[in-house]
N, C-alpha and C positions, 0 to 999 in steps of 0.2 A: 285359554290362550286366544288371544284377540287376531284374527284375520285381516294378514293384508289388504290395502287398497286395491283394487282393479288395475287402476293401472298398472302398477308395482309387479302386480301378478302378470300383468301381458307384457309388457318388460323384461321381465326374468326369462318369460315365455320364449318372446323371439330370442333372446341373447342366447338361449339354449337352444333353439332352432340353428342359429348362426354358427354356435361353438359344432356343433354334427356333423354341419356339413360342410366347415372347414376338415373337420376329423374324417371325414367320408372322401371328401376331392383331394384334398394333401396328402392323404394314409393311400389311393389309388393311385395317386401322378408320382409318388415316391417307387411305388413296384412298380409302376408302368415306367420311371427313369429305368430301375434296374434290367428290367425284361424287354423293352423296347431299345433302350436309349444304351445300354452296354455300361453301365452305372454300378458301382462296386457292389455287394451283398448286401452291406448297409444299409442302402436306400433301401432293400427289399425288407429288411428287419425291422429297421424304424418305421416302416410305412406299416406294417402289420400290425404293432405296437398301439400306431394310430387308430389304424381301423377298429382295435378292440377297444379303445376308447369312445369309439363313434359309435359302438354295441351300447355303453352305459350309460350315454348320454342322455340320449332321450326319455329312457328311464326315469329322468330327473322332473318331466312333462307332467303338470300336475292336471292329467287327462289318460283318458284310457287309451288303451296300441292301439288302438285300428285308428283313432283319432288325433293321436299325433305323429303316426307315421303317413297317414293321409295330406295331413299337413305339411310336414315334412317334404312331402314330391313338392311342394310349390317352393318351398323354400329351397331345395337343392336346385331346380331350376333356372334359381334366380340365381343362386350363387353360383353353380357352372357357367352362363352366361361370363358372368363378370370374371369367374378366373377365367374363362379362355379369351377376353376382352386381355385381362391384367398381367397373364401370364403367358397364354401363347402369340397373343397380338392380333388377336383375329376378333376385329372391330363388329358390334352385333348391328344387325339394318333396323329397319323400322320393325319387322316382324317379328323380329326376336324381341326386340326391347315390348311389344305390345303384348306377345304371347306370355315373356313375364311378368308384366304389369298383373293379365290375367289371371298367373298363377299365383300374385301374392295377393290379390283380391281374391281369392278361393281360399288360402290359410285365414284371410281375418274371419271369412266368413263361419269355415270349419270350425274356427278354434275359441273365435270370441262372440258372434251371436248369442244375445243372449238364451235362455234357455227357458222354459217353465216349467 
């Protein structure tokens, strides 16, 4: 069987980084509606649902756990950012945006450096 391209593979990479930690923030702001927010049981069922989703995912990472859940922190960093940008409204300053810059320059490095 012929091996994909690099890119192709750091592509799939992050879309799967992306998909977790949509599963990880949605699956937690869905029980955090119900338990905080006074949000029917639903939100709590469905979000759980998620989160066990957000279990299988990264499984999908074609690297070992400690190294793509490593990776992982920078990319939920960025993506909390942006949901509580997109969803609570709470606009990030220069320091957040620079601190996640740095954490997604920490995933390319984790995850795609090459190796020997």
């Amino acid at each position: 069987m012929k091996a994909l391209p690099k890119k192709i593979v750091m592509f799939k990479s992050l879309l799967l980084f992306v998909l977790a930690g949509f599963c990880e923030i949605g699956g937690g702001y869905l029980f955090w509606l119900w338990l905080r927010g006074g949000k029917n049981i639903w939100f709590a069922i469905v979000g759980i649902l998620i989160l066990a989703l957000y279990g299988i995912v990264p499984t999908l990472q074609p690297v070992n756990f400690g190294r793509a859940y490593a990776a992982y922190g920078g990319i939920f960093i960025v993506l909390s950012i942006l949901w509580g940008w997109l969803v609570d409204k709470v606009v990030p300053d220069k320091f957040d945006l620079l601190g996640a810059w740095i954490a997604f320059l920490g995933v390319l490095v984790i995850m795609y450096a090459p190796r020997g």
